[in-house]
C-alpha positions in Angstrom: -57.2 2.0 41.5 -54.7 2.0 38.3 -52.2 -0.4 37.5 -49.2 0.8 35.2 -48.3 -1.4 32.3 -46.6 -1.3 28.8 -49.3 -0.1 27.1 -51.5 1.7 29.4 -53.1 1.6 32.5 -55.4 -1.3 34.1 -58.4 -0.8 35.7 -59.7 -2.5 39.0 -63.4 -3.3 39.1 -64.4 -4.6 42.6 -68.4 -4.2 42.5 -70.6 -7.0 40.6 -72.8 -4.3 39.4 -70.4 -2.6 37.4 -71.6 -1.6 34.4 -68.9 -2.2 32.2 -69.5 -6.2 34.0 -73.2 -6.0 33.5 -72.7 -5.3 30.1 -70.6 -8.0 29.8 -72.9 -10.4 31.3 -75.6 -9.2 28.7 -73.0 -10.2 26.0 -72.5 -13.6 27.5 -75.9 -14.3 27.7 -76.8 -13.2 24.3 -78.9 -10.5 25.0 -76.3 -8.8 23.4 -75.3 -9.8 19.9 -73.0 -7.1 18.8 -69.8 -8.4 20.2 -68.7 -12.4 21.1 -68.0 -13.1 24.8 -64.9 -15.2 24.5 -63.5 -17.2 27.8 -59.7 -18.5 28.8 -56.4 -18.3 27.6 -56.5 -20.1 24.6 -59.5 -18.8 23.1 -58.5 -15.3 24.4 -55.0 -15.7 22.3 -57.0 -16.9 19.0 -59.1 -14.2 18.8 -56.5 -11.6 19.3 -53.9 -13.5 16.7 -57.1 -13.7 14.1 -56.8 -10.1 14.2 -60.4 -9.7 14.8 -60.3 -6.3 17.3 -60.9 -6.9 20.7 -62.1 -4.3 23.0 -62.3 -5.3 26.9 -59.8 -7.4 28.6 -60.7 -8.9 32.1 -59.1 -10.8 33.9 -59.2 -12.1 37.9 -56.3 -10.8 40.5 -54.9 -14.4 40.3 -54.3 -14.4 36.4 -50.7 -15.2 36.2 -50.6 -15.1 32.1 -48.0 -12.4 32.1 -47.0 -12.9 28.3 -50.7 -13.2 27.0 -51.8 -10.2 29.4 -48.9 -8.2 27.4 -50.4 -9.4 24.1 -53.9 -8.2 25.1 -53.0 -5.3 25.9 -50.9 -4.7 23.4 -53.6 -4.8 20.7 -55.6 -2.3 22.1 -58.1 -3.9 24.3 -59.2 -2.0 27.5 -57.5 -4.4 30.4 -59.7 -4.5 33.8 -58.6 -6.8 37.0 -61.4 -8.5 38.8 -61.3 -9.7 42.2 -61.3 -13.6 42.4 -64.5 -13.4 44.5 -66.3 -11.6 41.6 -64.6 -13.1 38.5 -66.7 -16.4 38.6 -70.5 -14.1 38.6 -68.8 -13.4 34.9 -67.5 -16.8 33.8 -69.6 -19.1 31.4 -67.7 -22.2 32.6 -67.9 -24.2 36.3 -64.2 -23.9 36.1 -62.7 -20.4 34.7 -59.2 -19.9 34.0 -59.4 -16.0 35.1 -59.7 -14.3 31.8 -62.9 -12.9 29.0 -63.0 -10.4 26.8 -65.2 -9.1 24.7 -64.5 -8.5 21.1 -66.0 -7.6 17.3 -68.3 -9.7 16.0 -66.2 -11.2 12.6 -67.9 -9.6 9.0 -68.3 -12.5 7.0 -70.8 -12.3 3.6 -71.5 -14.9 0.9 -68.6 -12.6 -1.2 -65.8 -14.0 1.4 -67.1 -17.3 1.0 -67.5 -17.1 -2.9 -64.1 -15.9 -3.2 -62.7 -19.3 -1.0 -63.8 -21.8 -2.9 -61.4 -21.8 -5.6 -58.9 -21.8 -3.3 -59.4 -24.5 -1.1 -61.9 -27.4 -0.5 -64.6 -26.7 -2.5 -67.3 -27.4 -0.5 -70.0 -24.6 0.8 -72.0 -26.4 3.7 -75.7 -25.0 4.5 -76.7 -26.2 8.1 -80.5 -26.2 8.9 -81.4 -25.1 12.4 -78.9 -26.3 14.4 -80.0 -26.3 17.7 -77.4 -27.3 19.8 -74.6 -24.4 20.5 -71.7 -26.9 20.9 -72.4 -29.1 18.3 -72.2 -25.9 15.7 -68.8 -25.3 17.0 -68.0 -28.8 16.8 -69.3 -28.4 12.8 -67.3 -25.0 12.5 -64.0 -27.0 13.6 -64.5 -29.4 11.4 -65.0 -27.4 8.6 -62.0 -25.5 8.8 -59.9 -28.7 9.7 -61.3 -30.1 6.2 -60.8 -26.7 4.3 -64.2 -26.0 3.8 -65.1 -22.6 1.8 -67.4 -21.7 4.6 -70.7 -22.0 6.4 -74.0 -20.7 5.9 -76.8 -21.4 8.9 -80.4 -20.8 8.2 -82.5 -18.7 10.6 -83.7 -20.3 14.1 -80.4 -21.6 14.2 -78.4 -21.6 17.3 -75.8 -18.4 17.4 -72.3 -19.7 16.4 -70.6 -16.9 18.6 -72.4 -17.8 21.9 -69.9 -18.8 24.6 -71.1 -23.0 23.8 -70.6 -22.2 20.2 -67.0 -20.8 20.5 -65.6 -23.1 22.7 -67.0 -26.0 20.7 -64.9 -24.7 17.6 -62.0 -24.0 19.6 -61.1 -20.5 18.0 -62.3 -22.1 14.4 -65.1 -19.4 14.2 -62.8 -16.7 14.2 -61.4 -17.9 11.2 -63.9 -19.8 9.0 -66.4 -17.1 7.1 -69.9 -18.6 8.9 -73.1 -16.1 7.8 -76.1 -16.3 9.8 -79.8 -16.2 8.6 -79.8 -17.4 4.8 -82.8 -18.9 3.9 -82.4 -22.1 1.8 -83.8 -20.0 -1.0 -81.0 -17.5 -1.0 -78.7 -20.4 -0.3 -79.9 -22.0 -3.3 -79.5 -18.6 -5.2 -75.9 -18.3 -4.1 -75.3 -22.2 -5.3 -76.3 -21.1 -8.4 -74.4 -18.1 -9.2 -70.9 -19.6 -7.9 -71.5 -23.0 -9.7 -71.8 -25.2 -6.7 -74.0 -28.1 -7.3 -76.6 -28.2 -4.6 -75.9 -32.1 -2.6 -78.4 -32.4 0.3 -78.1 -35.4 3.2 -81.0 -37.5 3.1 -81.5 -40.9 4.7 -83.2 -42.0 2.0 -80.5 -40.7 -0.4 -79.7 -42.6 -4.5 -76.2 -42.3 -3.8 -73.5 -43.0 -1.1 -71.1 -40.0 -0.1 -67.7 -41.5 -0.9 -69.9 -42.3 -4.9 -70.0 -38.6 -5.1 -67.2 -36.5 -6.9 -66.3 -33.8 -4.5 -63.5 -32.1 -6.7 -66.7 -30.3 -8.4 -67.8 -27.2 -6.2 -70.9 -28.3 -4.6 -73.3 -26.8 -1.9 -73.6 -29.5 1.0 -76.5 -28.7 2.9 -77.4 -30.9 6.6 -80.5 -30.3 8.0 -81.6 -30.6 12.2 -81.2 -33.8 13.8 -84.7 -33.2 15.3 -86.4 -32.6 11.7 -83.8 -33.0 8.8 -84.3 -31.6 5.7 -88.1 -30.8 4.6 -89.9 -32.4 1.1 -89.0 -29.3 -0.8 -85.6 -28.7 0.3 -84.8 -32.3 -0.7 -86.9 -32.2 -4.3 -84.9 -29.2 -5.0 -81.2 -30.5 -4.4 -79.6 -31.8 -7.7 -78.3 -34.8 -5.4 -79.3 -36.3 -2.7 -76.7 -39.0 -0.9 -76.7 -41.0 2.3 -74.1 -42.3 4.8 -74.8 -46.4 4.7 -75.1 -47.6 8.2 -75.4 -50.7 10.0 -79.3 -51.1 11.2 -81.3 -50.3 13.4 -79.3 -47.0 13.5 -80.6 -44.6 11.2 -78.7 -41.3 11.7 -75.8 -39.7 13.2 -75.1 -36.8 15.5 -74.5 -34.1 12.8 -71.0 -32.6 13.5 -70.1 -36.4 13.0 -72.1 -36.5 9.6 -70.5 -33.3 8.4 -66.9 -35.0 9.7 -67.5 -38.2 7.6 -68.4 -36.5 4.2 -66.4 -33.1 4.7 -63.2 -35.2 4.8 -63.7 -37.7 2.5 -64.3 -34.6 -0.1 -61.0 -33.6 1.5 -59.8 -36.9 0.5 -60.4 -36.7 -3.2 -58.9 -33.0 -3.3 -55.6 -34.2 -2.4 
């Protein structure tokens, strides 16, 4: 069965086994990474007004969105209803708010994040396996809050467009150029041709983040909360600072880390 609207017809999908839901599923689970599986209204909205293309719209019989359903649609997404009784076997979340889609994952490359940093906060951050989904997207939102050029994640890092990742961010992934799997090695290679001084995070660090001045271009690179940065990574940084704590605490959780430095270099750049 069709449903007429103002841009084209709507689809009703009754059967779990669909295979247009299966292959959404797949996507949610990441065992597709060629598209982002994005979940509710607000998310579903960002995605469609960072103009990244979005290709299936579904939504559950009970969706009442009118005006974002219209706006869906109207960028060229292919619209499916979904039974309520079927719409939670392809929710990520205990408590959906009727409505995923599916859409392109964004292009980013070291070239879009070269070409940001002259024009806003001129810090590139290079995260070391981060493990945790939400606390990337918690990173990723903080980021773009400060202005940051962009963000590079090494490999056996967690995906930054899983479902955890893109609700953490709140949309901010969408908009922030993040590029997967770069060795510290080509990181360090990039640093070098854009003129960023490499400043890595290290407990043990000469020199205390608000000492540092962040007006130069620098390459701030955070490494796991489970292993941190190794030996070499840290002989070959051209600075090394630390965030001074009270004892016996001797680290932070690092989206809160990133938060702390990321806006006092926002701070200094006005």
């Amino acid at each position: 069965m069709v449903k007429s609207t103002l841009m084209q017809t709507i689809e009703t999908i009754s059967s779990r086994e669909n295979q247009r839901l299966v292959a959404l599923r797949k996507v949610r689970d990441g065992k597709d990474r060629t598209r982002v599986f994005i979940e509710g209204r607000r998310l579903v909205a960002d995605v469609v007004r960072s103009g990244i293309r979005v290709g299936e719209c579904f939504f559950s019989d009970g969706f009442s969105d009118g005006d974002l359903l219209d706006m869906v649609s109207r960028s060229g997404a292919r619209m499916a209803e979904v039974p309520g009784r079927v719409f939670p076997s392809i929710a990520d979340t205990n408590g959906p708010q009727g409505i995923v889609a599916l859409a392109e994952r964004p292009n980013w490359n070291l070239d879009s994040i070269a070409s940001r940093i002259i024009t806003g906060l001129p810090v590139v951050i290079w995260l070391k396996e981060p493990n945790n989904p939400a606390n990337l997207g918690a990173i990723l939102r903080t980021a773009e809050a400060s202005g940051a050029a962009g963000v590079l994640i090494s490999p056996g890092g967690a995906d930054a467009f899983s479902p955890k990742a893109v609700r953490g961010s709140m949309g901010s992934v969408f908009r922030l150029p993040v590029v997967a799997n770069v060795e510290f090695a080509l990181a360090q290679t990039f640093a070098r041709q854009a003129g960023l001084i490499t400043t890595a995070v290290d407990i043990a660090g000469e020199m205390e983040y608000t000492d540092v001045d962040w007006t130069k271009p620098r390459l701030l690179t955070l490494g796991s909360e489970a292993h941190g940065l190794s030996h070499e990574e840290l002989e070959a940084a051209q600075e090394r600072i630390v965030i001074p704590m009270n004892p016996p605490v001797e680290s932070l959780n690092l989206a809160m880390a990133a938060g702390i430095i990321l806006f006092e270099a926002r701070r200094q750049n006005g």
